[in-house]
N, CA, C and O atoms as CSV, one atom per row, in Angstrom:
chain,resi,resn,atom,element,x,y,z
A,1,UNK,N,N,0.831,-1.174,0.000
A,1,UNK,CA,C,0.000,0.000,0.000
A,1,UNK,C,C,0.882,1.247,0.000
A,1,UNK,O,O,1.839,1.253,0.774
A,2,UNK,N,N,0.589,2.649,-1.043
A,2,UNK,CA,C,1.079,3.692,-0.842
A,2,UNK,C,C,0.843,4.094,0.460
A,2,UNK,O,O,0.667,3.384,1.450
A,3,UNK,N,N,0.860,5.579,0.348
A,3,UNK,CA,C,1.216,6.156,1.923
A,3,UNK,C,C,-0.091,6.752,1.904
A,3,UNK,O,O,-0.467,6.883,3.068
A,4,UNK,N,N,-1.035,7.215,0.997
A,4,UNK,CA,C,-2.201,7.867,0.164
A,4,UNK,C,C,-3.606,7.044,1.273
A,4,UNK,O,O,-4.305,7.341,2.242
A,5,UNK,N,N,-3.398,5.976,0.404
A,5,UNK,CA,C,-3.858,4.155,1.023
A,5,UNK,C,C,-4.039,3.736,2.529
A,5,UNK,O,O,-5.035,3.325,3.124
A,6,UNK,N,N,-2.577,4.005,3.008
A,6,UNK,CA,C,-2.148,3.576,3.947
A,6,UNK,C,C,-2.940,4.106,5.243
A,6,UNK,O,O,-3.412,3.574,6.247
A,7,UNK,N,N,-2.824,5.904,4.541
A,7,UNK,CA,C,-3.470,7.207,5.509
A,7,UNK,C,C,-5.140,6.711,6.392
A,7,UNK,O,O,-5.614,6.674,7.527
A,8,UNK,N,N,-5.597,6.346,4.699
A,8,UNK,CA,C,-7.088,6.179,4.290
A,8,UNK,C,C,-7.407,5.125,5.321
A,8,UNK,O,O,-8.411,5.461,5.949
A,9,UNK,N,N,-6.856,3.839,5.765
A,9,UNK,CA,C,-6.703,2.945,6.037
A,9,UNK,C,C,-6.595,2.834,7.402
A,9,UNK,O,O,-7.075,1.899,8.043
A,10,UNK,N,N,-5.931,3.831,7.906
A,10,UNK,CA,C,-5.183,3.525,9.184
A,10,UNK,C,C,-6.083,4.942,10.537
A,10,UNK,O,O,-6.290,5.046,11.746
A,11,UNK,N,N,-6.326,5.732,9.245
A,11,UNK,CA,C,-6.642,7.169,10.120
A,11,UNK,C,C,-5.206,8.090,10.347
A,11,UNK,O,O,-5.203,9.306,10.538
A,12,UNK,N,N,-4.308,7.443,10.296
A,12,UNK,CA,C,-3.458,8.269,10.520
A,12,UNK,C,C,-2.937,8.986,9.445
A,12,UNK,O,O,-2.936,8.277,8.439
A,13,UNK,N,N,-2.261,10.691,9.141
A,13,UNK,CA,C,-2.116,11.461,8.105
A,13,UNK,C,C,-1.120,11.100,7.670
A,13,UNK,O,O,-0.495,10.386,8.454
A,14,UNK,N,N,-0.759,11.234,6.937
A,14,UNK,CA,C,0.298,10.869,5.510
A,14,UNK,C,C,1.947,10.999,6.127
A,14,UNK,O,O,2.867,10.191,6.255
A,15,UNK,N,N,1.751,12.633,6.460
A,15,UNK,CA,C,2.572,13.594,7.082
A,15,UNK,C,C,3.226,13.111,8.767
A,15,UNK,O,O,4.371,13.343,9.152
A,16,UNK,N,N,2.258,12.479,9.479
A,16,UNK,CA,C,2.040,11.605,10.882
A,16,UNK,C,C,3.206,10.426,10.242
A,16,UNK,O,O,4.365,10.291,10.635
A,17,UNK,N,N,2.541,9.672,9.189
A,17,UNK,CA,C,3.210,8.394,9.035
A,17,UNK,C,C,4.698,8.264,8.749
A,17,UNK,O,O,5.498,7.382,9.062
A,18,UNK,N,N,4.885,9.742,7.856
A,18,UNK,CA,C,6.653,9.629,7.471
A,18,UNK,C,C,7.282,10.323,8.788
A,18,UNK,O,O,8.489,10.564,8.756
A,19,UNK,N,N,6.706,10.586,9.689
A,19,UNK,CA,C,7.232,11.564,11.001
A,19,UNK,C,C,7.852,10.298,11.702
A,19,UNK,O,O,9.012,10.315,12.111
A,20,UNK,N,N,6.877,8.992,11.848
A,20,UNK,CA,C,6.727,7.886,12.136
A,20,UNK,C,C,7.899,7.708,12.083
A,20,UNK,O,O,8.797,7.640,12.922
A,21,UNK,N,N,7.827,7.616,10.781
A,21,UNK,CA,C,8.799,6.485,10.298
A,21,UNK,C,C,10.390,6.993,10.366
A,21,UNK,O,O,11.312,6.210,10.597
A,22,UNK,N,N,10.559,8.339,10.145
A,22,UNK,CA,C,11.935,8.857,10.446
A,22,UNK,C,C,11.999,9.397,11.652
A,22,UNK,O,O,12.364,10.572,11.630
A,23,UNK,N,N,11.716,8.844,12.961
A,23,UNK,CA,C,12.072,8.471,14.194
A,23,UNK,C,C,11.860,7.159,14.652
A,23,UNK,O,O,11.684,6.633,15.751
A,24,UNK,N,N,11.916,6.858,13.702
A,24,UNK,CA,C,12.088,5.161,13.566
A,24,UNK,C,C,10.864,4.106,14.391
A,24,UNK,O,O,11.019,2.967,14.831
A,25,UNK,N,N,9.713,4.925,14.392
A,25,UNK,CA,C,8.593,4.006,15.540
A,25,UNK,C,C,7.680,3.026,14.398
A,25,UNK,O,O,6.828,2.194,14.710
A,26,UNK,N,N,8.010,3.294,13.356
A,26,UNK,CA,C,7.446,2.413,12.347
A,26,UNK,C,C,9.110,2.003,11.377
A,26,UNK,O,O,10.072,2.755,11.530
A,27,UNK,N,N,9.199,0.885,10.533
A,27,UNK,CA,C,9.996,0.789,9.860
A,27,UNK,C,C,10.122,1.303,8.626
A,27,UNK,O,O,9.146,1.677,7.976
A,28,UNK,N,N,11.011,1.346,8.316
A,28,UNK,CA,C,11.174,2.240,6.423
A,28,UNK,C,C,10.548,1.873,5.475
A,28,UNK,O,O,11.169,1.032,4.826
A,29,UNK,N,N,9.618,2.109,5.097
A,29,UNK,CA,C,8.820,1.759,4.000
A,29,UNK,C,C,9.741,1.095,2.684
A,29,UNK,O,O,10.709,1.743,2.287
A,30,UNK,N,N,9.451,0.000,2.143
A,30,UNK,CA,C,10.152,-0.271,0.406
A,30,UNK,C,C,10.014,1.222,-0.137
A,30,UNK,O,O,9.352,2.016,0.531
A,31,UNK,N,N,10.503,1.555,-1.104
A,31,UNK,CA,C,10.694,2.849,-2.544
A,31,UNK,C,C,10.139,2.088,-3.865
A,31,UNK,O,O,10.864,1.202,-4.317
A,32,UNK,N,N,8.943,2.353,-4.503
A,32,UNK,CA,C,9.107,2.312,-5.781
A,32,UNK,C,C,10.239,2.449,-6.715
A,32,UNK,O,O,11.356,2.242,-6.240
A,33,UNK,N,N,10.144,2.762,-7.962
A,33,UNK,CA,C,11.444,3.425,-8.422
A,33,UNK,C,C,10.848,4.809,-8.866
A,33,UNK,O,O,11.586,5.587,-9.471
A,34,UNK,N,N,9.396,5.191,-8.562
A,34,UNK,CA,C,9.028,6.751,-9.066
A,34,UNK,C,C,8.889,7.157,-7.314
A,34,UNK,O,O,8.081,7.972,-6.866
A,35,UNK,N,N,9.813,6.427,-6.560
A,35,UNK,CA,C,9.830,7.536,-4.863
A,35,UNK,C,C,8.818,7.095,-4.159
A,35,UNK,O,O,9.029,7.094,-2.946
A,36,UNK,N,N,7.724,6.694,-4.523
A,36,UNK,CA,C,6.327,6.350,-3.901
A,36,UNK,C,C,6.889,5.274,-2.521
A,36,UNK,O,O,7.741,4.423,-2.779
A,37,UNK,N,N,6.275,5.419,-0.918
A,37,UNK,CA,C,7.070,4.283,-0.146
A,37,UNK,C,C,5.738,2.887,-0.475
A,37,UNK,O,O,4.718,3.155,-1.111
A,38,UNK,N,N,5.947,1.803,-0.049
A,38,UNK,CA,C,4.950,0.613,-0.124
A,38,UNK,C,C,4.995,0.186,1.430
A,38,UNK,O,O,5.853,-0.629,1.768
A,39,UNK,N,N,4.218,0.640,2.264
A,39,UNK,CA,C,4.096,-0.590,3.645
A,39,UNK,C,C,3.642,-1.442,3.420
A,39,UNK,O,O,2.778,-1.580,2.554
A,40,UNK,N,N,4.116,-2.338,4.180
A,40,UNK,CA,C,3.797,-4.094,4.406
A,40,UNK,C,C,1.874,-3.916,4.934
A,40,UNK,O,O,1.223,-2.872,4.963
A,41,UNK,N,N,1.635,-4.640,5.114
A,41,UNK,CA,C,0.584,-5.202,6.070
A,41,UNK,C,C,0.943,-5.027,7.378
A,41,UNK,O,O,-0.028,-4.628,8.022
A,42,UNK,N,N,2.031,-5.170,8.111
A,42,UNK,CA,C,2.710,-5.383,9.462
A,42,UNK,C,C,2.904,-4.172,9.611
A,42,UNK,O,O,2.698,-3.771,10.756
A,43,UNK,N,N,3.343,-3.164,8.614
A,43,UNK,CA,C,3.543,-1.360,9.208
A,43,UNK,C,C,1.999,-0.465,9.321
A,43,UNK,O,O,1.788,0.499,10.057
A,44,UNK,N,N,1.037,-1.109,8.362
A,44,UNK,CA,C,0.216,-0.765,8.821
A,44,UNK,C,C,-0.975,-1.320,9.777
A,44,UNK,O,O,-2.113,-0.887,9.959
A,45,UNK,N,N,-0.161,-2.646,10.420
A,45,UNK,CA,C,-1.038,-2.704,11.586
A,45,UNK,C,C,0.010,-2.109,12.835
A,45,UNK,O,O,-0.327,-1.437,13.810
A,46,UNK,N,N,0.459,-2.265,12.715
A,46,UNK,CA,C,1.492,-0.959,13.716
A,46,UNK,C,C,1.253,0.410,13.542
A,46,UNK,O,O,1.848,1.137,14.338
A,47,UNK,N,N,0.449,1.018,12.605
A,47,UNK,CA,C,0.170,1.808,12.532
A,47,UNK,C,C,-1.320,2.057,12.937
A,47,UNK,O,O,-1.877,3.150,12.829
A,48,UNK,N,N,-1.746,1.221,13.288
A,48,UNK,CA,C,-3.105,1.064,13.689
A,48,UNK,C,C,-3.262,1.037,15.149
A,48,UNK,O,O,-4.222,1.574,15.702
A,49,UNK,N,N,-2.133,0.286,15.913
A,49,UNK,CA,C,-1.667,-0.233,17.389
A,49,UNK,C,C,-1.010,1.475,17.640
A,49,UNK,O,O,-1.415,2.104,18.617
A,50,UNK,N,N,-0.379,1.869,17.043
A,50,UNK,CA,C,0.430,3.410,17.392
A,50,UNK,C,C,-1.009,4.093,17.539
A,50,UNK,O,O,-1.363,4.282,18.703
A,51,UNK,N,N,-2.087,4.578,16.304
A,51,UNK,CA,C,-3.103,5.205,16.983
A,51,UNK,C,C,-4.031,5.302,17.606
A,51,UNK,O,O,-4.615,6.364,17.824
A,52,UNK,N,N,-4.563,3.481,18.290
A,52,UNK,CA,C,-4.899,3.378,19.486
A,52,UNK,C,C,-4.336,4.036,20.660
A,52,UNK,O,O,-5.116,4.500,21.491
A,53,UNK,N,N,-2.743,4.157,20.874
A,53,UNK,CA,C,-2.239,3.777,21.875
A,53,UNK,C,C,-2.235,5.186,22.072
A,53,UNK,O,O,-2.286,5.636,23.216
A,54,UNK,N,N,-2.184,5.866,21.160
A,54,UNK,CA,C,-1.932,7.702,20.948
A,54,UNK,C,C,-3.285,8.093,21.492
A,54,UNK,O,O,-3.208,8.886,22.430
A,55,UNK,N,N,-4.312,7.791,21.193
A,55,UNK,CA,C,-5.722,7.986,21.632
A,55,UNK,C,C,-5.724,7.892,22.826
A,55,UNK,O,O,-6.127,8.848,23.489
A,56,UNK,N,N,-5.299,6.772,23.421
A,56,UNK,CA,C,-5.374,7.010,24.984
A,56,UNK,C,C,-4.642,7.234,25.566
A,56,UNK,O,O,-4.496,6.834,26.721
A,57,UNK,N,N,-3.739,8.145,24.794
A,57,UNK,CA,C,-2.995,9.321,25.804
A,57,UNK,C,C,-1.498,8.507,26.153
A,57,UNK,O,O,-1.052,8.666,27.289
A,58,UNK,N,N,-0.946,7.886,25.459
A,58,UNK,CA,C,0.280,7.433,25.569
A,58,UNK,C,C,1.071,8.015,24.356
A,58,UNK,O,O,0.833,8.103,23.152
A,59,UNK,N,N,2.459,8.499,25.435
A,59,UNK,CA,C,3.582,9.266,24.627
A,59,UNK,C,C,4.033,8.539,23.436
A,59,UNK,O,O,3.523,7.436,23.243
A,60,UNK,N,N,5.150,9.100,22.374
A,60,UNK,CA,C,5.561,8.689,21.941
A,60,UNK,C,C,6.572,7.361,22.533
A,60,UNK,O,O,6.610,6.246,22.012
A,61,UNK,N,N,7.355,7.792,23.736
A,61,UNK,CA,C,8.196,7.372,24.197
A,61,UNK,C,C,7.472,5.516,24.623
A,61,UNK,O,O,7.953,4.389,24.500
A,62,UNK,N,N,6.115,6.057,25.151
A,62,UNK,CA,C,5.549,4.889,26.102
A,62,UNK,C,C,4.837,3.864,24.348
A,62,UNK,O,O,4.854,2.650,24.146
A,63,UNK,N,N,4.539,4.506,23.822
A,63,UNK,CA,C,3.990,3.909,22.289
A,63,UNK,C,C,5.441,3.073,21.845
A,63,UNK,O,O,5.370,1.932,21.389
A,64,UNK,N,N,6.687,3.738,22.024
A,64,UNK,CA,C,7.355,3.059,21.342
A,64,UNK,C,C,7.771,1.229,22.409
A,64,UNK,O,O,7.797,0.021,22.173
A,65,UNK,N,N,7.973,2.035,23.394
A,65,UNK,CA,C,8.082,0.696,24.753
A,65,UNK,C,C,6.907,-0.309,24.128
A,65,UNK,O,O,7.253,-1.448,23.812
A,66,UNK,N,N,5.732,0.039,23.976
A,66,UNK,CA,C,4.587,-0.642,24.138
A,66,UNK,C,C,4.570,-1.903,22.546
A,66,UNK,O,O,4.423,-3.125,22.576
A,67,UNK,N,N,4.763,-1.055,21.413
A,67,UNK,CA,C,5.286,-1.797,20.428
A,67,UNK,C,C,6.430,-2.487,20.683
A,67,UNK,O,O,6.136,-3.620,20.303
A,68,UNK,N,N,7.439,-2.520,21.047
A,68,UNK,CA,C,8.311,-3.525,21.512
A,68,UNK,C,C,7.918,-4.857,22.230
A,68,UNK,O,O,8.305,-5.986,21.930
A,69,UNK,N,N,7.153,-4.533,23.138
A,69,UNK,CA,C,6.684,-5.478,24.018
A,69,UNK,C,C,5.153,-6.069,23.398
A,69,UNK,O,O,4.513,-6.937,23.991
A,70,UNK,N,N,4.739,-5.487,22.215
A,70,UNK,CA,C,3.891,-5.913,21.512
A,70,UNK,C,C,4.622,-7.306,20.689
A,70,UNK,O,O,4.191,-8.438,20.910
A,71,UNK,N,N,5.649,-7.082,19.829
A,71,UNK,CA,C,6.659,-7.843,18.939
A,71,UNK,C,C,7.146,-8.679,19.542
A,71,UNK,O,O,7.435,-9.714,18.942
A,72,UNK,N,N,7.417,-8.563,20.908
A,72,UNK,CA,C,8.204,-10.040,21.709
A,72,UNK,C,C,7.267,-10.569,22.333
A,72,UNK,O,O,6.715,-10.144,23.348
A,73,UNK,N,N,7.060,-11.497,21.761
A,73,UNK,CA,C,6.586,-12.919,21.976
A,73,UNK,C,C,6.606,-13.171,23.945
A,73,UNK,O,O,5.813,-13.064,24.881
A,74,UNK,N,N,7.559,-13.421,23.796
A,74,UNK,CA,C,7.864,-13.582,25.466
A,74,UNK,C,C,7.679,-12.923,26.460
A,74,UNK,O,O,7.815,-13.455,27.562
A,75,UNK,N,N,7.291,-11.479,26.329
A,75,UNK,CA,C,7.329,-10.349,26.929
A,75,UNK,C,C,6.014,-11.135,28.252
A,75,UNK,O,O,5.298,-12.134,28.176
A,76,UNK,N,N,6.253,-9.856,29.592
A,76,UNK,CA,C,5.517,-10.041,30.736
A,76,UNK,C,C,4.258,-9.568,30.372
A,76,UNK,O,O,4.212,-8.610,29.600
A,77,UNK,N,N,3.394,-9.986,30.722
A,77,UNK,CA,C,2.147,-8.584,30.547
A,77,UNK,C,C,2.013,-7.815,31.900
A,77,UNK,O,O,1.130,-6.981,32.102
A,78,UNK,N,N,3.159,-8.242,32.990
A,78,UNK,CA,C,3.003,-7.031,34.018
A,78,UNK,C,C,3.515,-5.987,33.845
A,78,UNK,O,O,3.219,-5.037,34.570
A,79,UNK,N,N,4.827,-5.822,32.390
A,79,UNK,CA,C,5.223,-4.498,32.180
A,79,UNK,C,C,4.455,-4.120,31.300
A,79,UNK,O,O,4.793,-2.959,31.070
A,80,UNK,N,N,3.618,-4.388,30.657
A,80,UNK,CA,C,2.687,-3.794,29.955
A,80,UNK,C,C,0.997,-3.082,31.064
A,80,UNK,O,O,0.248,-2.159,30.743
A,81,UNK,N,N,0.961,-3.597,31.797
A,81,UNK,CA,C,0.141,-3.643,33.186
A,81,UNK,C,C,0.712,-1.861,33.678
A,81,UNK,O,O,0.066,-0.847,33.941
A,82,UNK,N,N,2.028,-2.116,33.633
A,82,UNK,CA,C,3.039,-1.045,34.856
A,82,UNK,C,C,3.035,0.345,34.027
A,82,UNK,O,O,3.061,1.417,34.632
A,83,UNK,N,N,2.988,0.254,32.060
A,83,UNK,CA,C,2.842,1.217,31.543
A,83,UNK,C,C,1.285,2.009,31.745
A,83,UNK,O,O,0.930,3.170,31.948
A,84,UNK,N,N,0.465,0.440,31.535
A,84,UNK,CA,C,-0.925,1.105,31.697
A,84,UNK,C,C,-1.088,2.155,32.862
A,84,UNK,O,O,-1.348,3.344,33.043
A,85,UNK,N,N,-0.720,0.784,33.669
A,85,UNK,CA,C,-0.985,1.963,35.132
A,85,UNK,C,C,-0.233,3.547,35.298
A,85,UNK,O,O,-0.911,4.530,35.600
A,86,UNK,N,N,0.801,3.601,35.129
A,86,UNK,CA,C,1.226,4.616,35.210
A,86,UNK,C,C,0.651,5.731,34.567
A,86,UNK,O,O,0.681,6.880,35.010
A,87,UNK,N,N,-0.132,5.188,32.990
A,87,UNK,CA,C,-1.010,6.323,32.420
A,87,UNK,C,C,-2.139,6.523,32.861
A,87,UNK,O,O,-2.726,7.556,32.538
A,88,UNK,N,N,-2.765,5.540,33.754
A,88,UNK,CA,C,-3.447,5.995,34.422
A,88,UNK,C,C,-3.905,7.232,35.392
A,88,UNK,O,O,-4.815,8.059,35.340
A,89,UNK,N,N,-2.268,6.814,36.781
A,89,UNK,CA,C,-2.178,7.921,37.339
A,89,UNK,C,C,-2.042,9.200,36.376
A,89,UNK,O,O,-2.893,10.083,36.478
A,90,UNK,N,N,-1.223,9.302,35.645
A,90,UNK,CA,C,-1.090,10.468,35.184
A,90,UNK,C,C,-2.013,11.275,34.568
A,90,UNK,O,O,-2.017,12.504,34.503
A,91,UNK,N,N,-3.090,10.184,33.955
A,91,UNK,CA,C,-4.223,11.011,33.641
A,91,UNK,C,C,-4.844,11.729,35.024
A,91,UNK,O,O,-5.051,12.943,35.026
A,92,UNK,N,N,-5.170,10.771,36.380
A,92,UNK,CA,C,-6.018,11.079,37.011
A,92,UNK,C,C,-5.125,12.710,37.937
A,92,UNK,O,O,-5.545,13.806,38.309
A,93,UNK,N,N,-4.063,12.163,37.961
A,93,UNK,CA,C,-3.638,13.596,38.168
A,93,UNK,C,C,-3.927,14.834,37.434
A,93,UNK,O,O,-4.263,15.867,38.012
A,94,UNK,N,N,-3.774,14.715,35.950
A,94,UNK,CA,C,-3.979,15.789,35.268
A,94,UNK,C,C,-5.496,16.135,35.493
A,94,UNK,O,O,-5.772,17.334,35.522
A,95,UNK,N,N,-6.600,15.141,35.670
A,95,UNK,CA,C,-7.873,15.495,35.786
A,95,UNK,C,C,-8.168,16.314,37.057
A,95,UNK,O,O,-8.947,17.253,37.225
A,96,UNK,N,N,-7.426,15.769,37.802
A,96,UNK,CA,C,-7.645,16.652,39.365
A,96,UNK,C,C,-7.460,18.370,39.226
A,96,UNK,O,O,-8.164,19.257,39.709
A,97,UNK,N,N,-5.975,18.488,38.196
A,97,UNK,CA,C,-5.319,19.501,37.921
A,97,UNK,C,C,-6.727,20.427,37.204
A,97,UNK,O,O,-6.852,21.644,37.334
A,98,UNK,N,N,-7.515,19.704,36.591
A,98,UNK,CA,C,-8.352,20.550,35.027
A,98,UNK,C,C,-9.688,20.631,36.402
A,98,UNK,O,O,-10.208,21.715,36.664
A,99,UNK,N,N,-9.896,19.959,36.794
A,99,UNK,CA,C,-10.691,20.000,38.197
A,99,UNK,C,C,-10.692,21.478,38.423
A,99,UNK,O,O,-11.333,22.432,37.981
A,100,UNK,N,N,-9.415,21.238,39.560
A,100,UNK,CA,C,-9.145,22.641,40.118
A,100,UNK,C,C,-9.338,23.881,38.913
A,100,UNK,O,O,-9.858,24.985,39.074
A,101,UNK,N,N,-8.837,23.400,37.867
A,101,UNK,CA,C,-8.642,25.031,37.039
A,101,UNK,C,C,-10.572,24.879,37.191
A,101,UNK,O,O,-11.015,25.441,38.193
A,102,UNK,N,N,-11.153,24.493,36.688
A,102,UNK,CA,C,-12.582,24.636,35.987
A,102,UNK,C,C,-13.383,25.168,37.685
A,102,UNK,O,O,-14.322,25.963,37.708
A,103,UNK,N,N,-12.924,24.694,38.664
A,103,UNK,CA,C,-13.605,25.282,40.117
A,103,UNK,C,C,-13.205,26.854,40.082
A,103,UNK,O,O,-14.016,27.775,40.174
A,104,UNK,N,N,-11.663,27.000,39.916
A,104,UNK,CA,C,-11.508,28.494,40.015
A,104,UNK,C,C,-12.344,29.346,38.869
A,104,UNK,O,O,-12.850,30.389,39.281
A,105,UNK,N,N,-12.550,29.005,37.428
A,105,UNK,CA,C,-13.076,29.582,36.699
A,105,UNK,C,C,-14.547,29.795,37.013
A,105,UNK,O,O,-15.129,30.878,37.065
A,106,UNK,N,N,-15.011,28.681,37.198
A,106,UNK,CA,C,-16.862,28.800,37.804
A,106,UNK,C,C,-16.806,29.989,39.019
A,106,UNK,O,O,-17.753,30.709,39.337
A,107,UNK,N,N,-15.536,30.002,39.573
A,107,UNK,CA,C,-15.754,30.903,40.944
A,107,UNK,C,C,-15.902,32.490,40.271
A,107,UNK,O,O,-16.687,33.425,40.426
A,108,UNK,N,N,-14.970,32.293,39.632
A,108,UNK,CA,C,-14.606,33.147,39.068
A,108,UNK,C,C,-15.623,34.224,38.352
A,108,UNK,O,O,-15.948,35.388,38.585
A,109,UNK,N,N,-15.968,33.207,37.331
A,109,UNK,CA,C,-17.405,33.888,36.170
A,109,UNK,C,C,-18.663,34.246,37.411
A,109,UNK,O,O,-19.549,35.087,37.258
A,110,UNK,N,N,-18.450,33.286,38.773
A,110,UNK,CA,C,-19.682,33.740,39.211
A,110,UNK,C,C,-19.623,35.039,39.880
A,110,UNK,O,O,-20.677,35.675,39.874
A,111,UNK,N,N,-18.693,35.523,40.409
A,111,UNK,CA,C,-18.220,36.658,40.766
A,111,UNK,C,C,-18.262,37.764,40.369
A,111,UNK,O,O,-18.436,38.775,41.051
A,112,UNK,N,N,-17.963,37.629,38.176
A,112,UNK,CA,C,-18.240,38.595,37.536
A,112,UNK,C,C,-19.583,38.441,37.290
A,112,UNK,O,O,-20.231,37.418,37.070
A,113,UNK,N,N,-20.095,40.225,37.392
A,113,UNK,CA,C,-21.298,40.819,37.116
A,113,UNK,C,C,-21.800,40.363,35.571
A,113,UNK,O,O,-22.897,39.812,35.471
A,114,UNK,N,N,-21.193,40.538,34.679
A,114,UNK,CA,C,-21.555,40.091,33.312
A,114,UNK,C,C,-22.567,41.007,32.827
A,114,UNK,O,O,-23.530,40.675,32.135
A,115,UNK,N,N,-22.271,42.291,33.266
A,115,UNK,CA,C,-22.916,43.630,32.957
A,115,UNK,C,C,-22.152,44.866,32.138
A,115,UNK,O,O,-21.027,44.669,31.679
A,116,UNK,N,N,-22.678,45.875,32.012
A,116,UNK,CA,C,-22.014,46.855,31.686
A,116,UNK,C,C,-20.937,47.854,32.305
A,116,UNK,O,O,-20.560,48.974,31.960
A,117,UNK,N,N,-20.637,47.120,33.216
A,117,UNK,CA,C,-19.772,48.144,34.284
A,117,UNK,C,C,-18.129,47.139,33.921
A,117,UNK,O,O,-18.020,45.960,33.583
A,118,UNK,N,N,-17.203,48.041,34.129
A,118,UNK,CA,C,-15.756,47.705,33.276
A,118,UNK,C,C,-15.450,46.583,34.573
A,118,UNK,O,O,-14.838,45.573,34.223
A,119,UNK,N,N,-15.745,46.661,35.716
A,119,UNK,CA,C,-14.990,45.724,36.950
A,119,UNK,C,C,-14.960,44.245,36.289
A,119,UNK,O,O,-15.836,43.766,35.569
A,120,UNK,N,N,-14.034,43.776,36.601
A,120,UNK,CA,C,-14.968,42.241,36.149
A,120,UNK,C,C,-13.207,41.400,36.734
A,120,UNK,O,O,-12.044,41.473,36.337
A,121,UNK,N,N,-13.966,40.632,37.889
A,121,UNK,CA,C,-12.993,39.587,38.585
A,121,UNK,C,C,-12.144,38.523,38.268
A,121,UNK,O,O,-11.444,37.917,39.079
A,122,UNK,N,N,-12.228,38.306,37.029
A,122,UNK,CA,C,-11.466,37.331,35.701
A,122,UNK,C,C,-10.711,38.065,35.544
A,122,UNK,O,O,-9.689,38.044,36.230
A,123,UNK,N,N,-10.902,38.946,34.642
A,123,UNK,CA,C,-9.719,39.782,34.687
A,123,UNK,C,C,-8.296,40.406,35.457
A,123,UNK,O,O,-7.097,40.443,35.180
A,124,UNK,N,N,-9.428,41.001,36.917
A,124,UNK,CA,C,-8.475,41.586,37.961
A,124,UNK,C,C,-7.234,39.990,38.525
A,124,UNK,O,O,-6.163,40.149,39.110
A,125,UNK,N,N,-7.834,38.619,38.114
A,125,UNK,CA,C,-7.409,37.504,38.645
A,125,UNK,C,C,-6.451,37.324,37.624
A,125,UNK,O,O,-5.334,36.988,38.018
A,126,UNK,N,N,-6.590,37.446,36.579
A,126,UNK,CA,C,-5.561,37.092,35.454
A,126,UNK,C,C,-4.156,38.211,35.661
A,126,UNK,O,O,-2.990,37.867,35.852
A,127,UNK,N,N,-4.632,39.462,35.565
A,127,UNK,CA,C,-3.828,40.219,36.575
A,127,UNK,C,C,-2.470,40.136,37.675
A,127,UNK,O,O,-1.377,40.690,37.791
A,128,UNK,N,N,-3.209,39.168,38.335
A,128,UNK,CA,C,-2.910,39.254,39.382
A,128,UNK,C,C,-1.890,38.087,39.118
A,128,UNK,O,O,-0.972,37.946,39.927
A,129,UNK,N,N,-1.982,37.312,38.130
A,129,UNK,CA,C,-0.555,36.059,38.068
A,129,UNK,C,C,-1.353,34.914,38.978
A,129,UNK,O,O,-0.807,33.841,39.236
């Protein structure tokens, strides 16, 4: 399959896939002889496993671990367990984090009048650092 194909196929953009591939998280595509690349079947189900894994919020770094331990056969599934988890916490931290911001903002908007008078407590807060 071209890269055109591949895009169509996978969801992932054209532009995504050669980014991919020259940081090496997918392998080098074959070359036509008019430049065009050809993935296997196997790059584009790795390319399919990369934008699952991207969807739920796993780095490049943890996508690339995760394909590794996808390919070996032998691998634990408790280090695959230890990546999950860890994205876990990190989501639930960040949610706590978007928490807090969205409490201060509700405090916030409720505070401002949302009238014609220039005061307005969002502002003086943004201000303020």
């Amino acid at each position: 399959m071209i890269i055109g194909e591949v895009a169509r196929e996978t969801g992932v953009p054209a532009k995504t896939i050669r980014y991919y591939e020259s940081i090496s998280l997918i392998g080098r595509a074959a070359r036509h002889d008019n430049g065009y690349r050809e993935f296997s079947p196997g790059e584009v189900e790795s390319l399919r496993f990369i934008r699952r894994a991207r969807h739920l919020g796993f780095s490049l770094t943890e996508v690339a671990e995760l394909l590794a331990l996808w390919r070996e056969s032998n691998r634990a599934s408790a280090d695959v367990k230890a990546l999950a988890l860890r994205r876990i916490r990190e989501m639930e931290q960040r949610i706590a984090e978007l928490e807090s911001l969205r409490r201060t903002l509700v405090e916030l908007a409720e505070r401002c009048g949302g009238d014609h008078r220039p005061e307005c407590p969002i502002l003086d807060d943004l201000a303020r650092g």
